[in-house]
C-alpha positions in Angstrom: 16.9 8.3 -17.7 13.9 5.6 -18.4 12.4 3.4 -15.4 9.1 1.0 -16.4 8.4 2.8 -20.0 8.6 6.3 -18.8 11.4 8.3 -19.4 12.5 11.2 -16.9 12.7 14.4 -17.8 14.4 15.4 -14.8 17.3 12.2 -14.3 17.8 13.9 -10.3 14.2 12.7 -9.2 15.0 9.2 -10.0 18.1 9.1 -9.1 16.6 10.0 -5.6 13.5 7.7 -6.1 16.3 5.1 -6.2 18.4 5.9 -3.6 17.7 4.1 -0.1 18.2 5.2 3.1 21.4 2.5 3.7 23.1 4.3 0.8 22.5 7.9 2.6 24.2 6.5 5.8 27.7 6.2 3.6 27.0 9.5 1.8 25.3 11.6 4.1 25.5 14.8 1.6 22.9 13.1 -1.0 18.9 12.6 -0.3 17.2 9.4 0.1 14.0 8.6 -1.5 11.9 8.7 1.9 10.0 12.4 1.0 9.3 10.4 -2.9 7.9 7.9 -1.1 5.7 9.5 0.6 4.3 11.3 -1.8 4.1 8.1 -4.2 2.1 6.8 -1.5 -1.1 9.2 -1.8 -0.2 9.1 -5.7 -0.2 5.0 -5.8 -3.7 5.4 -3.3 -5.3 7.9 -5.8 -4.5 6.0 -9.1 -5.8 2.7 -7.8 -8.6 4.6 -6.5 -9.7 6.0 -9.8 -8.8 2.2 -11.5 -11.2 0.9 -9.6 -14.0 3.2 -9.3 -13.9 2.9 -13.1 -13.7 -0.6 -13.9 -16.4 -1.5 -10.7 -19.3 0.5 -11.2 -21.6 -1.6 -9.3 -19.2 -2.0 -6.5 -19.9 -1.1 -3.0 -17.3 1.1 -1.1 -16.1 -1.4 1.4 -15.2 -3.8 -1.3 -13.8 -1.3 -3.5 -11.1 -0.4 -0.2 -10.4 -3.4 0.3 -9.6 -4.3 -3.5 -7.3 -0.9 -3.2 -6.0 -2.5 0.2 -4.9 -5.6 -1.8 -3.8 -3.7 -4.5 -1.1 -1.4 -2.9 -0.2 -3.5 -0.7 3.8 -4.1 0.2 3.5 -7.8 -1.2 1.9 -6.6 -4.5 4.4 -4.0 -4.7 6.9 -6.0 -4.2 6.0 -8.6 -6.0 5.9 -6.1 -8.8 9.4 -5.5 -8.4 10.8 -8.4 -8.1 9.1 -9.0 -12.0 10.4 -5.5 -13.1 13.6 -6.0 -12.3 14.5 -3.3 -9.6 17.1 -4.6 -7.2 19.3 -3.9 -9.9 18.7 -0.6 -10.3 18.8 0.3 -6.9 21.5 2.5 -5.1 22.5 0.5 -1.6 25.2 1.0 0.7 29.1 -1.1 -0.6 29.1 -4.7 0.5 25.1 -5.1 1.1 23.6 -8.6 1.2 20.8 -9.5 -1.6 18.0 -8.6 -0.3 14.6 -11.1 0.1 12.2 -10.5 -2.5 9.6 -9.1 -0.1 11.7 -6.5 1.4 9.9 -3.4 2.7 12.8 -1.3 1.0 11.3 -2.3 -2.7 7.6 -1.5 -2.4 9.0 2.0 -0.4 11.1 2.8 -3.6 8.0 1.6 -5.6 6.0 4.4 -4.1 9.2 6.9 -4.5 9.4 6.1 -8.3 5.3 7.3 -8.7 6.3 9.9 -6.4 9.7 11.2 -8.8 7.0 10.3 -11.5 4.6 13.0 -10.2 6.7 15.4 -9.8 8.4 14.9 -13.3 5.5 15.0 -15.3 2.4 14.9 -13.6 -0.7 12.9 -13.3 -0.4 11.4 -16.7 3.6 10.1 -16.0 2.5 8.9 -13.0 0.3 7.4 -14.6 2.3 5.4 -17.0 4.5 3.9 -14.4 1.4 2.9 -12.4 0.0 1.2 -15.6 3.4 -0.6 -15.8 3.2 -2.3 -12.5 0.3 -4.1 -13.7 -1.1 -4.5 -9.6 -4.1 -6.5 -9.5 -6.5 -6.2 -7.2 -7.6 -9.7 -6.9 -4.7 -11.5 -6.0 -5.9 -14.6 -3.5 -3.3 -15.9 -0.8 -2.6 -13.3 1.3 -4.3 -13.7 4.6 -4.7 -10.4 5.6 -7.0 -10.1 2.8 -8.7 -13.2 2.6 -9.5 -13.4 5.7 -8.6 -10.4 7.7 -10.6 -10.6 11.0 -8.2 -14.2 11.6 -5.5 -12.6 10.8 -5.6 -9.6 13.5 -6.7 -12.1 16.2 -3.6 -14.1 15.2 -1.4 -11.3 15.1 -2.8 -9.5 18.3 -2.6 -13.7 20.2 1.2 -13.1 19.2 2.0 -10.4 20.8 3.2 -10.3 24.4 1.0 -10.4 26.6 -1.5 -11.6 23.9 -4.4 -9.5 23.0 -7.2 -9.7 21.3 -9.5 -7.7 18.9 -12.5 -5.7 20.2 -14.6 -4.9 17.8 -17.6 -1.5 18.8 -20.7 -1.0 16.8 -20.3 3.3 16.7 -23.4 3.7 14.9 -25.9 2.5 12.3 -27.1 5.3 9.6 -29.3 5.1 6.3 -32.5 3.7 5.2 -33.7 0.6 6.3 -33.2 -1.3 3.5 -29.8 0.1 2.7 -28.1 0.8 6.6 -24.7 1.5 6.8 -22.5 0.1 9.6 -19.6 2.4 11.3 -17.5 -0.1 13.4 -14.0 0.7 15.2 -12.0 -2.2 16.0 -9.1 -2.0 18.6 -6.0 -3.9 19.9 -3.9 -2.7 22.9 -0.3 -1.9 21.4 -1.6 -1.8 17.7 -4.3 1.2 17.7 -7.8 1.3 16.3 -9.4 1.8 13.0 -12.4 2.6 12.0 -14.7 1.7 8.7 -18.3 1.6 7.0 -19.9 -1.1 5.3 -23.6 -2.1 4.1 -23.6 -5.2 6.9 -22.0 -5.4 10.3 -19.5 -8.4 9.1 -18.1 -6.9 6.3 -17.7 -3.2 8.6 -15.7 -5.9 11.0 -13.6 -7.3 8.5 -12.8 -4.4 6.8 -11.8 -2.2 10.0 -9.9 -5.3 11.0 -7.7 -5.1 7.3 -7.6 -1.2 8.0 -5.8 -1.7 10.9 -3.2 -4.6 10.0 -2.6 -2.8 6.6 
């Protein structure tokens, strides 16, 4: 059983990678591919990872997380399959409607596939299905990227009441001439997250696409 140029040794594991939760509520006796996905999740996290340490060398940490950020991200995933073709492979309940192309259900079976992939044969068959998504990490448009810091303040102004980002200097480490910025941002109703940077805007900006991602 073949998916994206790597065949399964194991056809069960994707069977399951494909099989969505709708589909488990008409045949409760089979397993849906939530436990695949999250495990493809820390697999599709550690492959970009290593992509990009690799192909950035000069890079500093902050903008290698948020090229990972943009890279696994539900729109590039599912923008990935949407190209690969996998609604049709998909097992959904009898009588379902088609599905919009960004649909939280195809990046999540994304994630199960490297999961089932994993599992099947390892780093280097996750691997190859990773490879075959062809994610890039630099693909413009997507505000939450671009320009993340708008993009929480929009979403917190949204909700009800509206709220609004507070951002908190935790500390400042390092040298002098290379300090390293820890800042947590925070919206009532979302959370907080937390991130490091070599300058205090890009610590805001990343903690603020930490948090919406």
């Amino acid at each position: 059983m073949e998916i994206f140029g790597y065949e399964f040794q194991n056809p069960a594991l994707l069977e399951e990678a494909l099989t969505t939760p709708a589909y488990r509520m008409e045949k409760p006796d089979v397993r849906d591919n939530q436990r695949l996905e999250f495990l493809g999740d820390a697999v599709l996290g550690l492959l970009a990872a290593d992509m990009l340490y690799a192909s950035n060398p000069r890079a500093s940490e902050g903008s290698l997380t948020v090229k990972r950020m943009r890279m696994v991200s539900s729109a590039a995933l599912c923008e990935a399959a949407s190209r690969l073709g996998l609604a049709s492979r998909l097992r959904l309940n009898k009588g379902a409607s088609a599905m919009p192309k960004t649909a939280k259900t195809f990046a999540d079976a994304i994630e199960a596939i490297l999961g089932a992939a994993w599992l099947d044969g390892g780093l280097d068959a996750a691997r190859r299905v990773f490879e075959a998504l062809s994610l890039s990490p630099d693909a413009s448009g997507n505000t939450v990227f671009d320009n993340p810091k708008g993009a929480l303040q929009i979403k917190a102004q949204s909700m009800t009441p509206p709220r609004r980002p507070v951002y908190t200097l935790v500390k400042t480490a390092g040298k002098s001439h290379e300090p390293v910025f820890t800042v947590k941002v925070e919206v009532e109703g979302l959370g907080e997250a937390f991130a490091e940077a070599g300058s205090h805007k890009e610590a805001e900006a990343l903690a603020a696409a930490k948090l919406l991602s």
